[in-house]
Backbone as a ProteinNet text record, in pm:
[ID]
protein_1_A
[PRIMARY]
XXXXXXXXXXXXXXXXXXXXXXXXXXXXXXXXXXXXXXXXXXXXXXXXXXXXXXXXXXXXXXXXXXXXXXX
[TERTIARY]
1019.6	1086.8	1012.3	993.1	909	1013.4	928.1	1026.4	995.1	1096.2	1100.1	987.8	966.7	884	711.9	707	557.3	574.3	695.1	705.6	644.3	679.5	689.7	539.3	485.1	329.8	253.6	244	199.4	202.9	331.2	347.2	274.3	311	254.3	87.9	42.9	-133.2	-160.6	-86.7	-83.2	-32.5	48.7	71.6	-54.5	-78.7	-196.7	-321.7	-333.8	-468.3	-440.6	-280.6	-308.1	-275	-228.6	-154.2	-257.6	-302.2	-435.3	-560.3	-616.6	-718.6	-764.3	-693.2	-784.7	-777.7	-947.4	-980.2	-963.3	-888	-890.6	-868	-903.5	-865.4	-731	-694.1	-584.5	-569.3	-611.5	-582.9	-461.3	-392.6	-289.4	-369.5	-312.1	-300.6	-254.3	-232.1	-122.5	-126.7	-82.1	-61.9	20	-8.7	80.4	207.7	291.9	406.4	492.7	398.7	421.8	519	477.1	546.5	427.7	307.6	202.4	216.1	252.6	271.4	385.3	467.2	639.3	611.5	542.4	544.1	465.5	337.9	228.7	382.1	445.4	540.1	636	673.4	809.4	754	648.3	599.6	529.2	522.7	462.3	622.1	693.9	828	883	852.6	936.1	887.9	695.1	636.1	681.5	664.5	728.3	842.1	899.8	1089.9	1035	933.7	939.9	809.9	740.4	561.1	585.4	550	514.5	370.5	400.9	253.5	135.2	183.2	121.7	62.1	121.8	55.4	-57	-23.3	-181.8	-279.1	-233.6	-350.5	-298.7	-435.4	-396.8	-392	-303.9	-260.5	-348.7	-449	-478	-418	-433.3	-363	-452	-520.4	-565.9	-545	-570.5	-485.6	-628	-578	-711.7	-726.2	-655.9	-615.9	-731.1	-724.4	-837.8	-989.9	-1034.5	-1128.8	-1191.4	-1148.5	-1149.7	-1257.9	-1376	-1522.7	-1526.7	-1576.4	-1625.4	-1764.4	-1846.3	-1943.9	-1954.9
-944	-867	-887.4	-771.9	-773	-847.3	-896.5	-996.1	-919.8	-903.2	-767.5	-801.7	-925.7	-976.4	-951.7	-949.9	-933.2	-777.2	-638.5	-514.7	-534.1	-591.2	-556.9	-593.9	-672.6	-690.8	-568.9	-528.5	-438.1	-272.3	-265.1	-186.8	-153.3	-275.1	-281.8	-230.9	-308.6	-257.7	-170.2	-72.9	57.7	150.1	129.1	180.8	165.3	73.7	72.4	147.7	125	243.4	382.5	445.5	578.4	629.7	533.5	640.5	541.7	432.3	367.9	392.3	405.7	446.6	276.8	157.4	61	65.7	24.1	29.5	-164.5	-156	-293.3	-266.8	-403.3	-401.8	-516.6	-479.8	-562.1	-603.1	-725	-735.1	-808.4	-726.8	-795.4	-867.3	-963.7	-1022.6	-1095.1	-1109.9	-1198.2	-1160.8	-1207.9	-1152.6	-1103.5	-1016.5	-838.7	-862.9	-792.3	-805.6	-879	-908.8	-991.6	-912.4	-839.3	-712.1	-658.9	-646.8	-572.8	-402.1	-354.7	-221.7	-164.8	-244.4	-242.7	-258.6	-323.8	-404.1	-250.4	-219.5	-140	17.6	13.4	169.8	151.5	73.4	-11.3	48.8	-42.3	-0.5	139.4	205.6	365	453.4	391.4	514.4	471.2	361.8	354.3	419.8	364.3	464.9	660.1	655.9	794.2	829.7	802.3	748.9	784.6	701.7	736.7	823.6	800.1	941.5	1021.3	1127.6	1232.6	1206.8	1154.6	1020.8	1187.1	1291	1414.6	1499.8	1455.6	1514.5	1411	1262.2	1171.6	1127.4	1154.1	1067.2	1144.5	1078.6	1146.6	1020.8	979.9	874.3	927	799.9	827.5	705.1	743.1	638.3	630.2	479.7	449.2	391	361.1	299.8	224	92.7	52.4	34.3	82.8	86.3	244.2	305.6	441.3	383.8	288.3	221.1	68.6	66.2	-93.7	-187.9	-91.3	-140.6	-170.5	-341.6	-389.4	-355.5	-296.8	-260.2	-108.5
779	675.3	543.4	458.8	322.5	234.9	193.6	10.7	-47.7	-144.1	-233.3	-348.9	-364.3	-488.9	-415.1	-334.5	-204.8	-263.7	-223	-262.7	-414.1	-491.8	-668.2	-666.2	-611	-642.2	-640.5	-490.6	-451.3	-470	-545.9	-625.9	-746	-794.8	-957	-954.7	-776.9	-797.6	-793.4	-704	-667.7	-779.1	-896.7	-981.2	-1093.6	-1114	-1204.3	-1167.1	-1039.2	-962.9	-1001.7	-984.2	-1007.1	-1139.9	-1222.8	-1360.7	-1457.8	-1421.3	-1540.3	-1477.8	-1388.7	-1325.7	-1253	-1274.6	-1262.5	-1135.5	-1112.5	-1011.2	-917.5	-829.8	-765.9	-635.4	-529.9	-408.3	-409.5	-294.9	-230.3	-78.7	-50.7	121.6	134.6	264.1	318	454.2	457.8	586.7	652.4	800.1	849.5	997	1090.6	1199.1	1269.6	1378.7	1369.2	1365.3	1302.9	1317.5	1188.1	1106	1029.3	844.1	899.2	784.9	660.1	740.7	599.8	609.2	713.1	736	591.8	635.9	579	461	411.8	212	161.7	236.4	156.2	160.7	272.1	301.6	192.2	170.6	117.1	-27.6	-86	-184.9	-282.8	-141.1	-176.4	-152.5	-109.4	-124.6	-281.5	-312.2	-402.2	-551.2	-555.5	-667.8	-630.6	-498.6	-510.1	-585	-524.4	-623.6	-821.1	-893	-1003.4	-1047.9	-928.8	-996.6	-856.6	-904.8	-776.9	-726.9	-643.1	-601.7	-509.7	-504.6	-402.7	-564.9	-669.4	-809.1	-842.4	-796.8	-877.9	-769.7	-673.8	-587.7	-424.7	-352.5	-244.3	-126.8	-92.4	78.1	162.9	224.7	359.2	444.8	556	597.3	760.6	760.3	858.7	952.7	1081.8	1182.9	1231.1	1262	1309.2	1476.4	1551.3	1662.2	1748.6	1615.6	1608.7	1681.8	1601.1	1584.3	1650.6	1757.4	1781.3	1817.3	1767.2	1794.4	1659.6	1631.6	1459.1	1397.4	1555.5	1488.5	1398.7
[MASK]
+++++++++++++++++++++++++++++++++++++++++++++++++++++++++++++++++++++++

């Protein structure tokens, strides 16, 4: 289950990327099941909720299950 304070982080980065332009990375990690799916979803419904997130930026969304060769 996401901690809401894990949500508010990840938010905040994701908010600064699209309405300040700053540019940063962010890795989640943990192993499966662990709730990184949930925090990054958790966190993009909710900037939806106050920016029309389909007016500043555009979601892709990757699956790495697509891909399972590292080379």
């Amino acid at each position: 289950i996401a901690a809401h304070e894990d949500v508010v982080h990840v938010q905040d980065v994701l908010r600064r990327a699209v309405v300040e332009g700053v540019s940063n990375s962010l890795l989640l990690f943990g192993p499966r099941g662990s709730g990184k799916s949930t925090i990054v979803r958790a966190a993009l419904e909710e900037l939806d909720r106050t920016l029309d997130l389909a007016e500043h930026c555009v979601i892709v969304r990757l699956n790495g299950l697509l891909q399972p060769d590292e080379k």
